[in-house]
N, C-alpha and C positions, 0 to 999 in steps of 0.2 A: 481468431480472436475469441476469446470469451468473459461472456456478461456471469454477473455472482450467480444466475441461476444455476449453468453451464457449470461454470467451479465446481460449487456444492454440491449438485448432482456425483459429481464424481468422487464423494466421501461419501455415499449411502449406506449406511450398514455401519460407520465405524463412529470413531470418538472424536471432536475435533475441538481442539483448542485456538482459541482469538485474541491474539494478543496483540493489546487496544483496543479493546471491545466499547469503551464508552466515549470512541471517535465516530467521525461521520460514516466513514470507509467500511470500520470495525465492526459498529451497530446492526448494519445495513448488513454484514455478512455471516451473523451471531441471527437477525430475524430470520432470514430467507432459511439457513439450517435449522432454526426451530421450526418452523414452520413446512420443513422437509418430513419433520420427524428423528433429526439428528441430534444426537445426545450432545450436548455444547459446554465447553468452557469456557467464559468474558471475562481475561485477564485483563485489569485495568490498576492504575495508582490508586483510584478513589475506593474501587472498588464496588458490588453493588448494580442495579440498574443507570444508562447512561439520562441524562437529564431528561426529566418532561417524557418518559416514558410509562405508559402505562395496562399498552396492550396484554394478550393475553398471551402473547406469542416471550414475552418476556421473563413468563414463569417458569417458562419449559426451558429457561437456560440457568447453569450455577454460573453464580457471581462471586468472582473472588477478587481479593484486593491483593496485589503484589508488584513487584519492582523488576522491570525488563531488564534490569544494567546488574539484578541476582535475582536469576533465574531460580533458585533456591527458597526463594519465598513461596512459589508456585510446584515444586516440582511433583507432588502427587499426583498436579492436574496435567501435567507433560506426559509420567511415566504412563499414565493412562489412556493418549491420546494416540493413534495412529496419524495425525495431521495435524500440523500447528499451520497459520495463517498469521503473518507478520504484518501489521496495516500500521505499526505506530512510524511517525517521523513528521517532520514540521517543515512547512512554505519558507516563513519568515525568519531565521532563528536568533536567539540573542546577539550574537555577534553583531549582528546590527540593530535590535532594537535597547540592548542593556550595553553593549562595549563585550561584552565577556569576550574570552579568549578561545579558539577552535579547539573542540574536546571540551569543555566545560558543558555544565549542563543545560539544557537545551538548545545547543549549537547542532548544528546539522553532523559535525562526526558524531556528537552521544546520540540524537535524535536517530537518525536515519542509520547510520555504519554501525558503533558498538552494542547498540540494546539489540540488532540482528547478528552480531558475532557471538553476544553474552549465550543469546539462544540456542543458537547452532552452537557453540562447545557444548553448551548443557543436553543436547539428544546427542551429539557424539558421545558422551560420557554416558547416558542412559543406553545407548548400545544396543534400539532394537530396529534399526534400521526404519528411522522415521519418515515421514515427507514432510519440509515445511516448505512454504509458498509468500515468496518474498512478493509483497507489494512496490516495485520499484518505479522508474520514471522514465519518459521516450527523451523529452530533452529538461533542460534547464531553464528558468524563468533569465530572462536579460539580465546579463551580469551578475547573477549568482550558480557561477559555475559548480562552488562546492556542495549544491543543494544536486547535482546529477551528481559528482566524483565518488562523494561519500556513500550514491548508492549504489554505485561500481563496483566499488572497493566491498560493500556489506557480501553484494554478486558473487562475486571472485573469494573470497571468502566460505562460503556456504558452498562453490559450487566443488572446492578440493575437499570437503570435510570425507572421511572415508565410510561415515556408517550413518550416513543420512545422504537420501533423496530429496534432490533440489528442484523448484520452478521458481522463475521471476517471471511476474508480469509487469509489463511496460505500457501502460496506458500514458497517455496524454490528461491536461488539465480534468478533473474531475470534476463535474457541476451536476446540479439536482433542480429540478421545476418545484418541489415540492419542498424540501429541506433547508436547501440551499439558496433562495430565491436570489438573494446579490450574484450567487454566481453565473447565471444566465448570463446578463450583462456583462461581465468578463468572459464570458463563451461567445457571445455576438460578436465581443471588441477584438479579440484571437481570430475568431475564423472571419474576421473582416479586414484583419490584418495579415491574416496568411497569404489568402487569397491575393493583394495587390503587391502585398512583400513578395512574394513567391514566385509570381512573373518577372518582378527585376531581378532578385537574388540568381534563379537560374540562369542569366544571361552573363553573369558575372564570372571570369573568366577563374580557374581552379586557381591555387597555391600563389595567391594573387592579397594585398596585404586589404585592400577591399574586401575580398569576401573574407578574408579571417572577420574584418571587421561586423562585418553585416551577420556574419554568425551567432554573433552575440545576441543579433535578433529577432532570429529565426526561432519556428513555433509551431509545436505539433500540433495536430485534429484534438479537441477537447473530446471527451469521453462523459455521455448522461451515464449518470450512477443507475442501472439497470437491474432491478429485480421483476420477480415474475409477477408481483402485482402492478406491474407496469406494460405488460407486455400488449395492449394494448395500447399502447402513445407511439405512433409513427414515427416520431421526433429519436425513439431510444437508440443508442449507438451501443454502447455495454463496457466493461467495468475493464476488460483483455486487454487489449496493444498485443504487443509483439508478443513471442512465449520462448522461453528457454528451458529448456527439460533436462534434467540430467538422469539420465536412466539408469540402475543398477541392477 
């Protein structure tokens, strides 16, 4: 497993581009590389520093505004990157909170799937054998299965591209003591609920229409948002889950 420091460390020396830089995920992985000494680019819509930012570690990154779904709006800041880091994609997505249709904008296929396919064609076409580093997911929140599929499918995607180097990382829920303070409590309530889920769920016999069912509400280890100014708090887990590397 590895926490954002662990990541970062292993772009010392090069260029790295963040796109979603003025998300929680993004922010958090835009400071810890400035703060390495890593030359950075925070691709974001807004563009700019992310909100209520004001340290000094935020100077040392370029802010640029541009559009994940045209990669085109950024791409100087691409050609120049040996490593893009994908952290955008959304929990909730319209489809359920506006009606919109899957694929429309902000639905889990644009959010999560196409803004990381738009990417990945764009360093295939740039052609110099990049790494980008998909943020992806261990399981699905109950009953929103297209919030894992779509980032499957981003997966599967990036991992046949021919002139880019691929990693997904698969953490579980993501919360912060410091950032995030509501999410603690939805970390307490998960791993309070895995815990006595867990013991029933196991006992439930395989390809059985029960456990398809109870699938639905089954639930990974939550993951504390882990940088190295934290490495002090006993509590930090780190930012990793699973890894999948595709080596060239």
């Amino acid at each position: 497993t590895w926490g954002i420091h662990n990541l970062i460390m292993s772009f010392a020396g090069k260029t790295l581009c963040v796109i979603g830089s003025s998300g929680y995920v993004g922010s958090n992985i835009c400071r810890e590389a400035a703060s390495l000494g890593i030359k950075v680019f925070g691709v974001s819509r807004q563009g700019g520093k992310p909100a209520k930012t004001f340290a000094p570690w935020s100077d040392k990154v370029t802010w640029i505004k541009g559009d994940a779904m045209n990669p085109s709006t950024f791409q100087d800041a691409l050609k120049e990157s040996q490593a893009v880091i994908h952290t955008v994609g959304t929990l909730i997505d319209t489809s359920l909170t506006q009606e919109c249709d899957p694929g429309e904008p902000g639905t889990y296929e644009q959010m999560n799937r196409d803004t990381a396919i738009a990417i990945g064609n764009k360093l295939e076409e740039i052609n110099k054998n990049q790494k980008i580093v998909y943020i992806s997911a261990s399981r699905a929140p109950p009953f929103l299965k297209r919030y894992l599929t779509t980032k499957l499918e981003a997966e599967e995607h990036l991992r046949n591209l021919k002139n880019v180097r691929f990693t997904a990382l698969r953490p579980g829920f993501i919360y912060s003591k410091k950032e995030r303070v509501w999410s603690v409590s939805v970390q307490l309530l998960m791993s309070t609920w895995q815990f006595g889920f867990g013991s029933i769920y196991n006992l439930v016999p395989e390809r059985t229409y029960l456990k398809e069912l109870m699938a639905n509400f089954d639930v990974d280890t939550p993951c504390l948002l882990y940088t190295s100014d934290a490495a002090d708090d006993l509590l930090c887990v780190d930012l990793g889950g699973r890894r999948i590397l595709k080596k060239k």
